[in-house]
C-alpha positions as a printed NumPy array, in Angstrom:
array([[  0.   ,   0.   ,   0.   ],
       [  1.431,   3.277,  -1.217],
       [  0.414,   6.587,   0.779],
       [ -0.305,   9.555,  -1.44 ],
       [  0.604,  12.398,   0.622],
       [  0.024,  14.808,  -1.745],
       [ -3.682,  14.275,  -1.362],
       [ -4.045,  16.025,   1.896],
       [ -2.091,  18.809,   0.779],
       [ -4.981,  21.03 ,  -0.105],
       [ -6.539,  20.803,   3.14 ],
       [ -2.862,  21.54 ,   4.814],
       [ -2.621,  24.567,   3.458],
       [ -6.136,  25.82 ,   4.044],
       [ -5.122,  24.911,   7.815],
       [ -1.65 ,  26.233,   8.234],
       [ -2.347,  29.479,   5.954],
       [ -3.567,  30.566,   9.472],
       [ -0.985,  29.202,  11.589],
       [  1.487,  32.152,  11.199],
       [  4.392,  33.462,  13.845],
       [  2.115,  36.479,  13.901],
       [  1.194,  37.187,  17.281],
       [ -2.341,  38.404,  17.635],
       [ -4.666,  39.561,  20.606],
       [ -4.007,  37.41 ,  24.028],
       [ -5.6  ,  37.209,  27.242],
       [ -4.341,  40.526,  28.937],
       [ -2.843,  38.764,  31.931],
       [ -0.725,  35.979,  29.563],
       [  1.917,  38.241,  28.94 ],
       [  2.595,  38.816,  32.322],
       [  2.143,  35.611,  33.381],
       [  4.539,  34.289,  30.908],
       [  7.289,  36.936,  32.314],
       [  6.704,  35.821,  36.046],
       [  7.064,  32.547,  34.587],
       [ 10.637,  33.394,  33.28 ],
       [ 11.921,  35.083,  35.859],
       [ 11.162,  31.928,  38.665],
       [ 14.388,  30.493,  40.089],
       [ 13.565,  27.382,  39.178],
       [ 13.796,  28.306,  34.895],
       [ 17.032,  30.199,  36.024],
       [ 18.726,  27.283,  33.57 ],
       [ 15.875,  26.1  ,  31.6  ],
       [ 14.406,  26.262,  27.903],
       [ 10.704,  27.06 ,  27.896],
       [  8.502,  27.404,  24.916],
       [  4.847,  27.82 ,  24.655],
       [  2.081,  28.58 ,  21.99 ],
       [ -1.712,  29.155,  22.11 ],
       [ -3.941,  29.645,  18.661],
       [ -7.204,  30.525,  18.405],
       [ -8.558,  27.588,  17.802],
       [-11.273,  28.538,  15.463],
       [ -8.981,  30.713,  13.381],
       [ -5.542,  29.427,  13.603],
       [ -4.558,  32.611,  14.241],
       [ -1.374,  32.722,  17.02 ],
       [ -2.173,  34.633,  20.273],
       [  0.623,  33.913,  22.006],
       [  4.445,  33.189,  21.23 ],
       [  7.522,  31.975,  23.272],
       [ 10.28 ,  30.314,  21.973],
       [  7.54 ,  28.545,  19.597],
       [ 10.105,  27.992,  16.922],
       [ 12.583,  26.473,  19.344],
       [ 13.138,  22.657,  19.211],
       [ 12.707,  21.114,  22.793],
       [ 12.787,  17.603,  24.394],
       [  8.657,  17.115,  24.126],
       [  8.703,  13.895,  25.851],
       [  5.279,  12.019,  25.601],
       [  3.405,  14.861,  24.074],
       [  5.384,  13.757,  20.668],
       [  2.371,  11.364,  20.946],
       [  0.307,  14.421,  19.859],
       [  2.183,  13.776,  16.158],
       [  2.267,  10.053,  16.098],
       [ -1.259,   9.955,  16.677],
       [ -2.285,  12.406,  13.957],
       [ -0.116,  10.452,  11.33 ],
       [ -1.041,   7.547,  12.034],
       [ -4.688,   8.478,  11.747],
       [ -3.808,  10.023,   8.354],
       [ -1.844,   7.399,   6.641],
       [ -3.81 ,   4.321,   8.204],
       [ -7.31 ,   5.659,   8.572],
       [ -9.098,   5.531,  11.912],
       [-10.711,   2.307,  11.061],
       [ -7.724,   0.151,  10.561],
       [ -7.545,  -3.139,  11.962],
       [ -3.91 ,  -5.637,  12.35 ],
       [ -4.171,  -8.853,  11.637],
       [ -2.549, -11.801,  12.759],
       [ -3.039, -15.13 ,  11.363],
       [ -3.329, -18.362,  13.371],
       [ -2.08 , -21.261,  10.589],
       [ -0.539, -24.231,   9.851],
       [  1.855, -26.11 ,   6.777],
       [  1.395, -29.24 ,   5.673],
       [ -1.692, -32.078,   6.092],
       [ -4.062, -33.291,   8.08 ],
       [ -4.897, -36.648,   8.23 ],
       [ -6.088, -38.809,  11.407],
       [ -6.495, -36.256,  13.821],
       [ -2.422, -35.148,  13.098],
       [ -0.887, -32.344,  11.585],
       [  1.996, -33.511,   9.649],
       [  3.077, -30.114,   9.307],
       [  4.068, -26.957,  12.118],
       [  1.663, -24.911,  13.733],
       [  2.214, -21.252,  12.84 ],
       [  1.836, -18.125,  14.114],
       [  2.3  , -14.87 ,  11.529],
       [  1.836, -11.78 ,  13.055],
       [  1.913,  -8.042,  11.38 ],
       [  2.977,  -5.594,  14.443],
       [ -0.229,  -5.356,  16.457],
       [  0.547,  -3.635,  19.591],
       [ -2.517,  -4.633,  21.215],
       [ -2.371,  -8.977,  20.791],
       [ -2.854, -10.254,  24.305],
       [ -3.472,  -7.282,  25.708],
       [ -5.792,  -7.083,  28.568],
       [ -7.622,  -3.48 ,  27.577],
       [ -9.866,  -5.407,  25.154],
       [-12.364,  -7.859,  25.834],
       [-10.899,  -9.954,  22.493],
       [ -7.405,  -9.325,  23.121],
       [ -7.224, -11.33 ,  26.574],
       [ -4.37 , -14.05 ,  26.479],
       [ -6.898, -16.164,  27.328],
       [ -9.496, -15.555,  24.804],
       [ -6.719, -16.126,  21.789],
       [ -5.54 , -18.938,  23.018],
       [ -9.521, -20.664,  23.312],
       [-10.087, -19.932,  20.187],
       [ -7.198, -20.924,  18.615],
       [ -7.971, -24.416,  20.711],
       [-11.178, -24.435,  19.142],
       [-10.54 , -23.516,  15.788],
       [ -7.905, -26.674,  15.516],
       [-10.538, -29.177,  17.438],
       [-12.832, -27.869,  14.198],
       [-10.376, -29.488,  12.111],
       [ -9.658, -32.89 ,  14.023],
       [ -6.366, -31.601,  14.842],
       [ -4.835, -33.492,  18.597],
       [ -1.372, -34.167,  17.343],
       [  1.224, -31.668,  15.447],
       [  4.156, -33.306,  14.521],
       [  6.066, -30.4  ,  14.274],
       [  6.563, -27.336,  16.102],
       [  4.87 , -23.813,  16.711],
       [  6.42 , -21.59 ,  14.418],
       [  6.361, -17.806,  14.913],
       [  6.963, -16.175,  11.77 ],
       [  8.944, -12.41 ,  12.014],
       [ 10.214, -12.245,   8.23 ],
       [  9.815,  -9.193,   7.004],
       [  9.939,  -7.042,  10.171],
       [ 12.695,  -4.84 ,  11.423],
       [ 14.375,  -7.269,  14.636],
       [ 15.83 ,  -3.907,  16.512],
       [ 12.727,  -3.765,  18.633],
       [ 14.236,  -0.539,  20.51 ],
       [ 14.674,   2.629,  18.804],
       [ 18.088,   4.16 ,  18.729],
       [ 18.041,   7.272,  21.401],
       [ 16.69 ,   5.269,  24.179],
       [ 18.564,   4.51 ,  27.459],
       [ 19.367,   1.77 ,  29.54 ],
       [ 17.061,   2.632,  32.714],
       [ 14.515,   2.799,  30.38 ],
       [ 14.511,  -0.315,  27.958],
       [ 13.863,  -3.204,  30.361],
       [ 10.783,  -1.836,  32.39 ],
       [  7.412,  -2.224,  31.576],
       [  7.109,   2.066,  29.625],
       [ 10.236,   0.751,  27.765],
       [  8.996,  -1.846,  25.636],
       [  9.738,  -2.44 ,  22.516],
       [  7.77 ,  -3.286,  18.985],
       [  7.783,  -6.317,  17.22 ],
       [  5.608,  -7.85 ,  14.188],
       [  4.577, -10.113,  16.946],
       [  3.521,  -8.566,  20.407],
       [  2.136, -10.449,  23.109],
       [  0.456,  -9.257,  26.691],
       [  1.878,  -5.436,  25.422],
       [  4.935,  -7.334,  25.821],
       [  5.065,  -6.371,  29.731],
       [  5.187,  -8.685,  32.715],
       [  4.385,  -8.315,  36.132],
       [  7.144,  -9.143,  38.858],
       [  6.364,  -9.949,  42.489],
       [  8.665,  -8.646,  45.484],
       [  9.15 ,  -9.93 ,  49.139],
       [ 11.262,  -7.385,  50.794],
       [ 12.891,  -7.392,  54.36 ],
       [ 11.562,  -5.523,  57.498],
       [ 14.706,  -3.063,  58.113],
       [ 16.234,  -0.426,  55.456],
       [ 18.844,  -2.429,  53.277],
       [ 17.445,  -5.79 ,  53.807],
       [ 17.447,  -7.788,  51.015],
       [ 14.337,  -8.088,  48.636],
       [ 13.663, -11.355,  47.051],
       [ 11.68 , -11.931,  43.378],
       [  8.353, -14.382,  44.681],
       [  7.25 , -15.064,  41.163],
       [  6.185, -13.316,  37.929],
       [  2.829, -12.777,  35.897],
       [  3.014, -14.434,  33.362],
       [  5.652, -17.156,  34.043],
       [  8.316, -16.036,  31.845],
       [ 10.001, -18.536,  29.648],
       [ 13.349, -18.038,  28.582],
       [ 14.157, -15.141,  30.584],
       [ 16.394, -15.157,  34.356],
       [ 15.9  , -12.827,  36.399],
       [ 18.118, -11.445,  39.74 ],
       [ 17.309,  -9.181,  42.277],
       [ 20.046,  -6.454,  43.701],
       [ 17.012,  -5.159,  45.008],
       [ 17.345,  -3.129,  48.789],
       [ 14.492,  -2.152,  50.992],
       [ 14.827,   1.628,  51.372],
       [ 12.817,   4.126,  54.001],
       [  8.846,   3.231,  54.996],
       [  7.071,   4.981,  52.573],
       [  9.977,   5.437,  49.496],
       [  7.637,   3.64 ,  47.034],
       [  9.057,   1.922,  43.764],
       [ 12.167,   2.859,  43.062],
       [ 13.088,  -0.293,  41.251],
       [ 14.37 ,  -0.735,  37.478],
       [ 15.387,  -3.806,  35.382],
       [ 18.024,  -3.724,  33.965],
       [ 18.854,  -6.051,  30.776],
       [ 22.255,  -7.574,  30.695],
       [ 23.169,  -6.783,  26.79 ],
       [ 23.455,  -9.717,  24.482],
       [ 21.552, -12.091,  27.091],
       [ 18.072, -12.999,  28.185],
       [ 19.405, -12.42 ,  32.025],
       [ 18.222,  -9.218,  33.849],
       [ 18.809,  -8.055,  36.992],
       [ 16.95 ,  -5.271,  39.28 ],
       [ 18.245,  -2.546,  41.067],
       [ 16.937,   0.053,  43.633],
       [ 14.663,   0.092,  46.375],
       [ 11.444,  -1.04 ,  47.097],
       [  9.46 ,  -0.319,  51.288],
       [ 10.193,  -2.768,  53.796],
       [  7.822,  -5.148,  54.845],
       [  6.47 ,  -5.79 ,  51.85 ],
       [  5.254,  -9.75 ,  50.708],
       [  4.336,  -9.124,  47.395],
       [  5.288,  -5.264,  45.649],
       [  4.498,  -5.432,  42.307],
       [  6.5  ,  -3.599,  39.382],
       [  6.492,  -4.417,  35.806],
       [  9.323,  -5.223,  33.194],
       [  9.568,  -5.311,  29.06 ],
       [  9.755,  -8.922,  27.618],
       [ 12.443,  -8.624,  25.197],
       [ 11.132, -11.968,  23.709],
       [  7.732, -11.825,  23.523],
       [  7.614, -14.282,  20.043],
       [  8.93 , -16.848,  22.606],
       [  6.406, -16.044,  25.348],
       [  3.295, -16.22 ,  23.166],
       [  4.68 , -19.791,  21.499],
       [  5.2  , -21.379,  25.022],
       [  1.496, -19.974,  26.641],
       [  0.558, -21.634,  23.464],
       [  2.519, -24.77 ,  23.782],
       [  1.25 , -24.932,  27.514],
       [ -3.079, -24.028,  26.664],
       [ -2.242, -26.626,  23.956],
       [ -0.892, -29.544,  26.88 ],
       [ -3.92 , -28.644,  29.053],
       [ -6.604, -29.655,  25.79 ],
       [ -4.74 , -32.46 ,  24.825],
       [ -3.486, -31.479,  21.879],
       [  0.531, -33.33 ,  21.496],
       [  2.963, -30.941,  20.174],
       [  5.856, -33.375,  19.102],
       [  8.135, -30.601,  17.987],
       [  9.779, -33.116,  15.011],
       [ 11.437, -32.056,  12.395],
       [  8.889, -31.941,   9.06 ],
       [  9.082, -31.697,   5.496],
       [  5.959, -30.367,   3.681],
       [  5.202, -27.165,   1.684],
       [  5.494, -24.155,   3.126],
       [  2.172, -22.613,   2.605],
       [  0.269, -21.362,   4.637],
       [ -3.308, -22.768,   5.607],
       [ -5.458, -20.184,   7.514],
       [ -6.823, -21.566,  10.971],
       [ -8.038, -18.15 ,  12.5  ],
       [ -6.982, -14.591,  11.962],
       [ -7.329, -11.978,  15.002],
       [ -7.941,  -8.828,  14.194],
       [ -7.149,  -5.97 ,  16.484],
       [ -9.403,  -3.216,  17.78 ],
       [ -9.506,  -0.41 ,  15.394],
       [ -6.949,   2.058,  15.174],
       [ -9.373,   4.889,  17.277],
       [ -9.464,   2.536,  19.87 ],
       [ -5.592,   1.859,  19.963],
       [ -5.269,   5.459,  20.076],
       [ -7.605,   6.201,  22.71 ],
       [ -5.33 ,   3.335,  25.362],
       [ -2.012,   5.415,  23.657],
       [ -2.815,   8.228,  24.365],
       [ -4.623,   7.937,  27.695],
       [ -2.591,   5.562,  29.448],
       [  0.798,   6.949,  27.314],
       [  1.749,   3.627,  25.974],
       [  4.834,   3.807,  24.445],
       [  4.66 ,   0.203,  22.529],
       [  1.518,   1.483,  20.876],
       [  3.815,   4.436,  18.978],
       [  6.335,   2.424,  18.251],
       [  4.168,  -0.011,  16.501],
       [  2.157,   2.412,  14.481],
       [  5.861,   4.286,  13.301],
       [  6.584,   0.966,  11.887],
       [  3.466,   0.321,  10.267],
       [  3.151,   3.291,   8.781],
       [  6.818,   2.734,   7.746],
       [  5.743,  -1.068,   6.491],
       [  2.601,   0.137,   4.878],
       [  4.118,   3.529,   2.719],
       [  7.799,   2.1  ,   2.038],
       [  7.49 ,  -1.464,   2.62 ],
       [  9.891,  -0.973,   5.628],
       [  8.653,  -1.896,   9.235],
       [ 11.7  ,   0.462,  10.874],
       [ 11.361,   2.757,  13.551],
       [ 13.944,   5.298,  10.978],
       [ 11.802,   4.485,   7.601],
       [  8.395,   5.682,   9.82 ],
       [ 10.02 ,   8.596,  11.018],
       [ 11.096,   9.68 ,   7.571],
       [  7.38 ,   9.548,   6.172],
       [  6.228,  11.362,   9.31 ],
       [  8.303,  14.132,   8.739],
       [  7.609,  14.195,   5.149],
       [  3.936,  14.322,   5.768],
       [  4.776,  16.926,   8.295],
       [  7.148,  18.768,   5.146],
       [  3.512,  18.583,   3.315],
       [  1.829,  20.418,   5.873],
       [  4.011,  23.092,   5.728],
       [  5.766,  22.518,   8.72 ],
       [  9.54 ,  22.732,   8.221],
       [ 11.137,  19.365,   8.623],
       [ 13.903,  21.055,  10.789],
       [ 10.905,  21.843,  13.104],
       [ 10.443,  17.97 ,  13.819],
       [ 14.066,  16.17 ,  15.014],
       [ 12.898,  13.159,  16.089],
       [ 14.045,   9.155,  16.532],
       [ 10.922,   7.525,  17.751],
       [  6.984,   7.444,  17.946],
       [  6.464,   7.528,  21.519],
       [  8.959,  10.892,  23.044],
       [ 10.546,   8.209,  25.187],
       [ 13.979,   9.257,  23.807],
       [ 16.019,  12.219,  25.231],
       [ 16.94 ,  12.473,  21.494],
       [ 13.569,  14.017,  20.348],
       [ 13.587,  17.466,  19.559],
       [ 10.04 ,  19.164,  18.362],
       [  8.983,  23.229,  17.856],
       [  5.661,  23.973,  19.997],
       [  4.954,  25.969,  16.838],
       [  5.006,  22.561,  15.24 ],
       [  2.604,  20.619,  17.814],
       [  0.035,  23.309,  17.046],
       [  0.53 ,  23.073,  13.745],
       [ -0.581,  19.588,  14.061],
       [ -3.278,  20.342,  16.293],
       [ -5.043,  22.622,  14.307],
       [ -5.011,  19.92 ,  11.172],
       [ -6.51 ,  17.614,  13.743],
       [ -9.55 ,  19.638,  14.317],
       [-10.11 ,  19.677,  10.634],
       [-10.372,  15.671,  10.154],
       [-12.943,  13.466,   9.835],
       [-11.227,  11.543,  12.656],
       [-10.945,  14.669,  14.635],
       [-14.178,  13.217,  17.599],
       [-11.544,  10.328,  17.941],
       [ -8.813,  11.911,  18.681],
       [-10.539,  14.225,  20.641],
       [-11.524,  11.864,  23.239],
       [ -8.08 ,  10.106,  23.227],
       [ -6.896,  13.464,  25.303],
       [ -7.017,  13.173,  28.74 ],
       [ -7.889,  15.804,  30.887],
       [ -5.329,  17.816,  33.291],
       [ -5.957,  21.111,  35.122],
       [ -9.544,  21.278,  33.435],
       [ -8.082,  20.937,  29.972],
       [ -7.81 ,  18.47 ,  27.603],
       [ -4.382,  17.895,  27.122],
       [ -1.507,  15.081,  26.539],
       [  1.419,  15.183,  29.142],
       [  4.388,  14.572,  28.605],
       [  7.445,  13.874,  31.634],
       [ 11.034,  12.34 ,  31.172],
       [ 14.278,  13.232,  33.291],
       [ 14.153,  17.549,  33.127],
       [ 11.222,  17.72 ,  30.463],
       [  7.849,  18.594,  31.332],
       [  5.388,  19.345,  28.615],
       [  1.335,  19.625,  27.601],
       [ -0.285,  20.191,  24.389],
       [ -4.011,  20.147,  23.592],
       [ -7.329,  22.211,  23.823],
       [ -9.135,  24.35 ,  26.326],
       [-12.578,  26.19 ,  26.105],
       [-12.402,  29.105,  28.032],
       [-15.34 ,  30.081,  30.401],
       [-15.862,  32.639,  27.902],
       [-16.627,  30.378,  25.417],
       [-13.31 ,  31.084,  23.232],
       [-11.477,  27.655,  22.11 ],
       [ -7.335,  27.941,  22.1  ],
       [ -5.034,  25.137,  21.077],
       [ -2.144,  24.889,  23.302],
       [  1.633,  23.502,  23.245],
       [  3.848,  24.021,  26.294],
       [  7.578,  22.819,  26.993],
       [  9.951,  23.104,  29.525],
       [ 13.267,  21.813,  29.555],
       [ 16.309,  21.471,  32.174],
       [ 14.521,  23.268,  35.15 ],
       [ 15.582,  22.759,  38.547],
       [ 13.653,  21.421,  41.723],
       [ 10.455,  19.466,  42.354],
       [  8.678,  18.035,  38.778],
       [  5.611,  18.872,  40.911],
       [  6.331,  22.064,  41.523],
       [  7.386,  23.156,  38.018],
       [  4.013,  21.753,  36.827],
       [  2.198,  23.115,  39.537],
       [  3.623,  26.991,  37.864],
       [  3.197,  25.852,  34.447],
       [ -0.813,  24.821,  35.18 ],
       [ -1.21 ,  28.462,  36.859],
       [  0.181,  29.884,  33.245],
       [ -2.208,  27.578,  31.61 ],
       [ -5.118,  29.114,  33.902],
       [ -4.917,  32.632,  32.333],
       [ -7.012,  31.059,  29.79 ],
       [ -9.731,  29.593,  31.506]])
């Protein structure tokens, strides 16, 4: 499938002929907001940029910085979303096909079970009533009892030609790739490819905490804790931490004392693997015989039951409620599979900020290395996020997205937080009934994260 950007191009200009740098009438108390905003200790070092349009004209009412490229962290979602909504269409669906190779004959399959997937973020996840583990793995039961199937001679095949194997984009770091926010995309995702781990930890401060189990039970992956308790009431302050080139991990940090079983959540690096052995096991329990021999038989393959996902509104809505950072990673690929015939994190990005090019929006304005903002790497104009925001409200998908935003100090707005970036960008309807669309960034500012946000909010508030 080839995109046609071109197409949209008529409606990008109408959109962005209004999105100028000229700075028309604000609220009267912005300005001076903005300049007590400036001048607090805590910005003494930082990089702030913000922009609010009239929503219903485009029209720029206020201007800091907004052609400055900042870290945007998670509100680089904002972007993703929008493209992906654009070059897959709010209705699209992923589909991953449940097969086999070779014959049946006698209640055996002289052939391997197989398992083809095509980068759905959301197989196995437990959001969706149809994307429970559990569900898939019934009716894939069922759907081989339909065809007299109790033996397979040969193994459970997960097929990943075709798909970029460097699950992690470049740009992300170390803390980050093992835990549960840090997951990466594959063609074939399972449970969001997160699992849960369970924690016993010691009654005194530096005790040592012990791993009880995990959720699911992980196959093919060891796991050692470092783990320390640290003061009553210090909360999760633990991190998994990969050991490159291995399927061993180890966790550092702290977790309270006294606890039996503190939960925190890491990123399957294997998730292929995990999905093939639930299989293997729900396959034991209904006495179907996996033999796992070596076969020879065509190829081809026979369709036994293809999954579709939830449509691409509803993937949005989870991504961009609950921030999901394997959910923009996915849909960078796909739109990178789908326009170039490339499922890369780098051949994504490229048509993203060509589409973005289209729109008018310089592609110097949009630095970035991944779909989600997880990487320190990103750099994004709030000029640009506005930019983007204002096309939004023009589409036919625009209700959609819409509803994806959550809501923070009264305003519907995507967040954004990684180490010494804070950042919003989204809509508000003021009490006087006048609509604005909104980016705000700060970068490198000292002190409390809940402090600086608690300032930026009472900038925001001088347009309710």
């Amino acid at each position: 499938m080839q995109i046609n950007l071109f197409k949209y191009l008529p409606l990008f200009v109408m959109v962005l002929t209004t999105a100028t740098n000229s700075v028309y009438s604000q609220p009267s108390s912005l300005a001076a907001a903005a300049k007590k905003f400036s001048a607090d200790p805590q910005l003494k070092h930082a990089t702030w940029a913000m922009v609010v349009a009239d929503a219903s004209t485009g029209k720029i009412v206020f201007d800091h910085n907004g052609q400055v490229g900042l870290m945007p962290a998670s509100t680089l979602k904002v972007l993703t979303s929008v493209s992906a909504f654009e070059m897959l269409g709010k209705t699209y669906r992923y589909k991953t096909i449940f097969g086999y190779s070779g014959t049946i004959a006698n209640k055996l399959l002289d052939g391997d079970l197989i398992i083809r997937g095509s980068g759905d973020p959301s197989l196995g996840s437990w959001r969706y009533e149809q994307t429970k583990p559990a569900r898939i793995l019934d009716i894939i039961i069922a759907a081989l009892n339909r065809n007299g199937i109790k033996k397979i001679k040969g193994n459970i095949i997960t097929d990943t030609t075709g798909w970029n194997h460097e699950a992690v984009p470049d740009g992300w770091i170390w803390q980050d790739i093992a835990n549960y926010y840090g997951a990466g995309a594959q063609k074939i995702n399972w449970h969001e490819n997160q699992f849960d781990i369970f924690l016993r930890s010691g009654n005194h401060v530096g005790a040592a905490v012990e791993i009880v189990s995990t959720s699911p039970a992980l196959k093919g992956i060891h796991l050692s804790s470092m783990l320390r308790a640290g003061a009553k009431g210090s909360g999760d302050n633990a991190y998994v931490y990969f050991i490159p080139g291995t399927s061993s991990a180890v966790i550092r940090g702290t977790i309270p004392p006294g606890e039996n079983r503190f939960s925190i959540s890491g990123a399957h690096p294997l998730p292929p693997l995990q999905l093939r052995e639930e299989l293997h096991t729900a396959l034991d329990l209904a006495s179907i015989k996996v033999e796992e021999s070596m076969v020879e038989h065509n190829k081809d393959l026979k369709e036994l039951y293809i999954h579709q996902s939830p449509p691409l509104d509803s993937l949005i809505y989870w991504f961009m409620r609950k921030s999901i950072n394997l959910y923009g990673e996915a849909f960078v690929k796909t739109i990178g599979w789908k326009s170039k015939g490339e499922a890369s994190t780098s051949a994504g990005v490229e048509i993203i900020k060509s589409y973005c090019e289209k729109k008018g929006i310089s592609a110097d304005a949009i630095n970035i290395v991944d779909g989600s903002g997880l990487s320190p790497q990103n750099r994004i104009t709030a000029m640009a996020l506005v930019q983007s925001l204002q096309y939004a409200r023009k589409a036919n998908w625009y209700s959609s997205f819409y509803e994806s935003l959550p809501v923070y100090n009264g305003m519907k707005l995507k967040s954004g937080s990684i180490n010494g970036a804070r950042a919003y960008a989204g809509y508000h309807k003021a009490a006087n009934g006048k609509e604005y669309t909104i980016s705000i960034m700060v970068n490198n500012y000292s002190g409390s994260s809940a402090t600086v946000v608690k300032k930026m909010f009472q900038l925001l508030d001088q347009l309710k």
